[in-house]
N, C-alpha and C positions, 0 to 999 in steps of 0.2 A: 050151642055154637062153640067150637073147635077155633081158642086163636092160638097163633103160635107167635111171639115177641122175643126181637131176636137182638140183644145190644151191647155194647159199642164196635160196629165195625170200624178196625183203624187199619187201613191202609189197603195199599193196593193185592198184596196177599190174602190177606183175609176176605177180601171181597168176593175174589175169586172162589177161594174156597168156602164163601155160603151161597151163591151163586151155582155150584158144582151142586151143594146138599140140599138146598132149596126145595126142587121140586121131588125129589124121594122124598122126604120127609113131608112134604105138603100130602103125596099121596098115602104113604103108612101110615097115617094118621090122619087122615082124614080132615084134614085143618079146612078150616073155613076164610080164615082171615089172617095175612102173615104181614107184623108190623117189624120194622127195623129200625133198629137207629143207625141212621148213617153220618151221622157230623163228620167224622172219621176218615168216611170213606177215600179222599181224595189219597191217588198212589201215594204222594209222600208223606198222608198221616194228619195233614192239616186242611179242615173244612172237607165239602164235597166235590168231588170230580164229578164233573158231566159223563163221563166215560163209566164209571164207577154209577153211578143211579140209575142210567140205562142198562146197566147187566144187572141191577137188582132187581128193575121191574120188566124185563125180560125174562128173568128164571122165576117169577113168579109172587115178589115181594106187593102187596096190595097199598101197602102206606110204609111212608119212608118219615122219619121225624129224624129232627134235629135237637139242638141246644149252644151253648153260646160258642161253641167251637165251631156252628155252623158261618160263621161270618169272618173265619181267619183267610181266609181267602177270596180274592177278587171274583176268583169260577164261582166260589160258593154264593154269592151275592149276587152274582149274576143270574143264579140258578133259581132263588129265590126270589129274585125281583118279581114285580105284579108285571106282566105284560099284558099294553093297553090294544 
């Protein structure tokens, strides 16, 4: 098994631009599993954007993990909430 683990995306730039690399590099290599850390991601750097997690597992990201910067933000909590 091919994983490819890909981490700290911060910010809205950066997201983009692994999002853009993503899927070449899933196929040049043959990945089987591509993990991210998105704590980051949200555009201006703090927690995760909803916006930003949808373009990661759209271009092909399998598991998206966090860490305690996942909860600097409202979106971010929101994101993770359990919905019942």
């Amino acid at each position: 098994m091919i994983l490819l683990f890909i981490g700290d995306i911060v910010g809205d730039a950066a997201t983009k631009y692994v999002a853009g690399r993503l899927p070449g590099l899933r196929a040049q290599h043959n990945v089987d599993l591509v993990v991210v850390n998105a704590e980051n991601c949200a555009a201006n750097g703090l927690g995760m954007g909803a916006v930003q997690v949808e373009l990661l597992l759209r271009s092909g990201a399998d598991v998206i993990t966090g860490g305690n910067h996942s909860w600097d933000s409202e979106e971010s909590v929101d994101l993770l909430r359990l919905r019942q």
